[in-house]
C-alpha positions in Angstrom: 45.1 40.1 68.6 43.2 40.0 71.9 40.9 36.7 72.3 37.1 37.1 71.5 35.8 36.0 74.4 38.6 37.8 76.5 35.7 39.6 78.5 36.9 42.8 77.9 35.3 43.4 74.5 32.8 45.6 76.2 33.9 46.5 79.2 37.7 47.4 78.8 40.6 46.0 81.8 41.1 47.3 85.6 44.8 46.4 85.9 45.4 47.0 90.6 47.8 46.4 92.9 48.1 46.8 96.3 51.1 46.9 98.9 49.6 45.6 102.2 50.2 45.4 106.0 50.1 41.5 106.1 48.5 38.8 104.3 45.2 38.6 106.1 42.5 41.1 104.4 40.6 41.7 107.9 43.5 42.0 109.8 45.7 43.9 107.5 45.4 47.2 105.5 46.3 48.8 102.1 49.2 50.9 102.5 49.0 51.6 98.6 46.2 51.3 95.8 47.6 51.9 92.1 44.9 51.3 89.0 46.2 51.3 85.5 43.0 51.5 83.3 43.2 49.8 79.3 40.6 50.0 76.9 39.1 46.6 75.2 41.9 46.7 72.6 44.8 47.5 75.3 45.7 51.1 75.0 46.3 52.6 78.4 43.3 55.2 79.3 44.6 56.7 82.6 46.1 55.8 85.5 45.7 56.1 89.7 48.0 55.5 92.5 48.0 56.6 96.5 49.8 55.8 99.6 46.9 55.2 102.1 47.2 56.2 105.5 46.3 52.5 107.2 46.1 53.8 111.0 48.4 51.0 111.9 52.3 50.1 112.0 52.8 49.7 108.6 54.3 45.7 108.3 57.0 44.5 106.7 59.2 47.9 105.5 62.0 45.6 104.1 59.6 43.6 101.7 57.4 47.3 100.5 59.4 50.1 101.3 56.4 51.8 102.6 57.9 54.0 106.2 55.9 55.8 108.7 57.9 58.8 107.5 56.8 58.3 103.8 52.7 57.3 105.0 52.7 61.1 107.0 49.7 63.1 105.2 48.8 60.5 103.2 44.8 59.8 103.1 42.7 57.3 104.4 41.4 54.8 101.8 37.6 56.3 102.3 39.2 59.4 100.8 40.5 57.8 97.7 37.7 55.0 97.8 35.6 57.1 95.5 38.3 57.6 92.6 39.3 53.7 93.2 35.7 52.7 92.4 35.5 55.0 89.4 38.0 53.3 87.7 37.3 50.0 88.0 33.3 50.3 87.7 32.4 48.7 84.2 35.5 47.1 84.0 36.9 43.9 84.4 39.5 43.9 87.2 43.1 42.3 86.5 45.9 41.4 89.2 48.7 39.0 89.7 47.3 36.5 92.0 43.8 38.6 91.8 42.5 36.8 95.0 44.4 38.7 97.1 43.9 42.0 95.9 40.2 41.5 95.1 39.8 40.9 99.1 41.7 43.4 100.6 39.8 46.3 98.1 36.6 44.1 99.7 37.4 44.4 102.9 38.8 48.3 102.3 35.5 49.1 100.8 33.4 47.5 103.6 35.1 49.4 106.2 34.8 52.6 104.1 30.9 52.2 103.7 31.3 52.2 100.0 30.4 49.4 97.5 33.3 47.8 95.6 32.1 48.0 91.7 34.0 44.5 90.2 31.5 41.9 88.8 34.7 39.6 87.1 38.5 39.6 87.3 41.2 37.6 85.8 44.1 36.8 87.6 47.3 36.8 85.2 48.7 34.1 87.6 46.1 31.8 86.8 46.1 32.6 83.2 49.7 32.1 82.9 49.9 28.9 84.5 47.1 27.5 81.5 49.7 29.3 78.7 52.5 27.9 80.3 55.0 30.2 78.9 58.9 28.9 78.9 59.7 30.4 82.0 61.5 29.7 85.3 58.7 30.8 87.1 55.2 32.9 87.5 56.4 35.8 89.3 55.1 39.0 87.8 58.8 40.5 87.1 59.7 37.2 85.2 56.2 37.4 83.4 56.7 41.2 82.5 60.7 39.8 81.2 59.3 37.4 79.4 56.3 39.9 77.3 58.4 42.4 76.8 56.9 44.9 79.8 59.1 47.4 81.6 59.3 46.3 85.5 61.5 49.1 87.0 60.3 48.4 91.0 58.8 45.2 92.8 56.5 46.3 95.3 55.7 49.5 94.2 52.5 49.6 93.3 52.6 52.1 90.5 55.3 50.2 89.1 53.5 46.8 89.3 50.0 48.1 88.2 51.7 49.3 84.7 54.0 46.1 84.3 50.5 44.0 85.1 49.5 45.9 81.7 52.2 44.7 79.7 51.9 41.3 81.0 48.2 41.4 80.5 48.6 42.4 76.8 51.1 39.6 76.0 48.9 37.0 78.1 45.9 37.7 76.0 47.8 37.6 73.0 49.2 34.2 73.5 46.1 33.1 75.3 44.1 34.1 71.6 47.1 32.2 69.6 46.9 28.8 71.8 43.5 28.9 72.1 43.1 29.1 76.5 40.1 30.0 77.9 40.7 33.1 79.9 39.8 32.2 83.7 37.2 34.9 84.7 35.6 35.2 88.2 32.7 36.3 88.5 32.5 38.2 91.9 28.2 38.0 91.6 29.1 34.2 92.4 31.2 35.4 95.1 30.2 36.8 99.0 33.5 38.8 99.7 34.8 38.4 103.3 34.6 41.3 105.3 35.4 42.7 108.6 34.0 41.0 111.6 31.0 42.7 113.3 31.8 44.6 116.9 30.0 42.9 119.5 26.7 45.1 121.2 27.7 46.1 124.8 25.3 46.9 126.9 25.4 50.5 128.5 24.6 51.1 132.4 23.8 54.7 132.0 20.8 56.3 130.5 20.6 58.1 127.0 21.1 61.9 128.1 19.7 62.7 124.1 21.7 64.7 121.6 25.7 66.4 122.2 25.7 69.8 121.7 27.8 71.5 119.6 31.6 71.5 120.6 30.3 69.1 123.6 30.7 67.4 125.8 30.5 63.6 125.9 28.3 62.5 128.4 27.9 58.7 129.8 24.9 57.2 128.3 25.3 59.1 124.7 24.4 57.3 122.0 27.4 57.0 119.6 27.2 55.9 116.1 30.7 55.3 113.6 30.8 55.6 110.2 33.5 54.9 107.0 37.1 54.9 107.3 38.7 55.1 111.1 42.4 55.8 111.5 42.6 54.2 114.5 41.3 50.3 113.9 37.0 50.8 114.4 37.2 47.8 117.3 40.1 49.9 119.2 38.1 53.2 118.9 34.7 51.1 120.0 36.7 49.7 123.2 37.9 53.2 124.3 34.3 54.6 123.5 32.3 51.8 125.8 34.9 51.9 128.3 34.3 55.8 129.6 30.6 54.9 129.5 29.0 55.7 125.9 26.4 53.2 124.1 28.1 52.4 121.1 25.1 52.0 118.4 25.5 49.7 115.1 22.8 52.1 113.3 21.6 55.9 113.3 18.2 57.1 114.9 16.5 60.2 115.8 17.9 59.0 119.3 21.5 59.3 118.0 23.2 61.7 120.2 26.5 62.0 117.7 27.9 60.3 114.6 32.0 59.8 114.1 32.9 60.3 110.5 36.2 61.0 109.1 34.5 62.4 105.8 31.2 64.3 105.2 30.4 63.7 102.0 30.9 59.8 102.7 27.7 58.4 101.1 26.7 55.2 103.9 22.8 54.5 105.0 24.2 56.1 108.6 25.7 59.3 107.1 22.6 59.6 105.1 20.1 58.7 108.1 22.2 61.4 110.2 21.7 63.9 107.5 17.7 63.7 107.8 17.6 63.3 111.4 19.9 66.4 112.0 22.2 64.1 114.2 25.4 66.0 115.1 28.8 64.5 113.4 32.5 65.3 114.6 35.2 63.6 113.0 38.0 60.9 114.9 40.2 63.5 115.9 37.5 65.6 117.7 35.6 62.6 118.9 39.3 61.5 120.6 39.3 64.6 122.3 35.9 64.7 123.7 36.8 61.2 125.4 39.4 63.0 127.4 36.3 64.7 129.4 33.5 62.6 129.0 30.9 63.7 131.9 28.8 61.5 134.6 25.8 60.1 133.4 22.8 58.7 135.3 22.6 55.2 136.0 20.0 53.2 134.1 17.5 51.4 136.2 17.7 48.4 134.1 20.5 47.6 131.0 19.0 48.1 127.9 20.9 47.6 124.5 
């Protein structure tokens, strides 16, 4: 028997994992997102895993498994962003030291344009150290032992999404027969780090108006970035400025282009481009463009 109050009477469970980078959620990237979805009485529903595509070296190999070789063709998290968020939208999320996850899907999301749907989670860490099972330790392998769940790989997300299920299921249960208060989180109560803000620099050249189509660049264009960047958005903003273009943090009808790695990526800038007719390459072509970008004129005066 699930507890009464276990929050998911209405909503049903999010269980996520993620295999990371590094431990630092705006210095680090998801490698891998999994989401095994349970209804309010614990019956699986469906199920969602990727390797992401993180734009950087992917971290420790020994600890995840996760190579170069295995992460080519895999997509961006802005591409799987969208069936991440339908999952855990009127849910409540669940993770083994929920924290963790929590800010690196915050900090994912942020980057991606996209709003992270979790109001509350529960962390089975937490709720296992109230329970206080007879156990060596909290890990999630010696939790999943201990209930009863199938744990075939650490570190693989897939694999440690579905044993978070079965440890989730026993938690409750014994959290309902010793009477613990489940600790939820609301995340209304909670601002979510996010990635630092790319300093303004100001541009020496004047606004030669709209790229055409194809291109060129020319010094002075007003360049705007949107959603997920393979190449980390401060690295791509430094090679940008440094040939000469005004890097913008919004979209006007002054915009000359906008950099977006997917078209149908719902932000305020892709939106703003839309109705402003603002042209839009994606990384790849706005990398190639920086190859040859043309003289512009020299502003009279630096304006930002």
């Amino acid at each position: 028997m699930w507890p009464a109050d276990s929050g998911g009477d209405d909503f049903g469970w999010a269980c996520v994992d993620v295999e990371t980078t590094g431990l630092d959620s705006l210095a680090d990237r998801v490698l891998a997102v999994a989401v095994v979805v349970l209804g309010a009485g614990g019956e699986v529903e469906g199920e969602f895993s990727s390797l992401v595509n993180p734009g950087v070296d992917p971290g420790p190999v020994e600890v995840h498994g996760i190579t170069v070789e295995r992460l080519r063709g895999a997509p961006l998290f802005s591409e799987v962003a969208g069936e991440v968020a339908r999952l855990l939208r009127g849910r409540v999320m669940v993770a083994h030291n929920a924290e963790f996850d929590y800010e690196f899907l915050a900090a994912e999301f942020a980057r991606a344009g996209v709003e992270l749907p979790v109001e509350r989670w529960l962390c089975t860490l937490s709720l296992n150290r109230r329970i206080r099972p007879p156990v060596g330790d909290f890990q999630l392998g010696t939790l999943a032992a201990h209930y009863g769940a199938e744990h075939r790989r650490a570190h693989d997300a897939l694999e440690d999404a579905r044993a978070l299920a079965g440890v989730l299921r026993g938690s409750l249960a014994a959290a309902d027969r010793d009477g613990v208060t489940l600790p939820l989180v609301s995340c209304r109560a909670r601002r979510a780090r996010r990635p630092p803000s790319i300093p303004k620099t100001p541009c020496p050249y004047r606004s030669p108006g709209r790229m055409d189509e194809g291109g060129p660049l020319v010094q002075g264009m007003k360049v705007a970035i949107t959603g997920e960047t393979v190449m980390p958005r401060e690295k791509l903003v430094e090679r940008a400025v440094a040939v000469g273009l005004n890097v913008m943090g919004s979209v006007s009808r002054n915009t000359s282009v906008l950099v977006t790695n997917d078209r149908g990526l719902e932000t305020a800038k892709a939106r703003r481009a839309a109705e402003e007719g603002v042209p839009v390459v994606d990384e790849g072509t706005f990398l190639r463009l920086l190859d040859d970008v043309r003289p512009g004129v020299p502003a009279e005066s630096v304006r930002v």
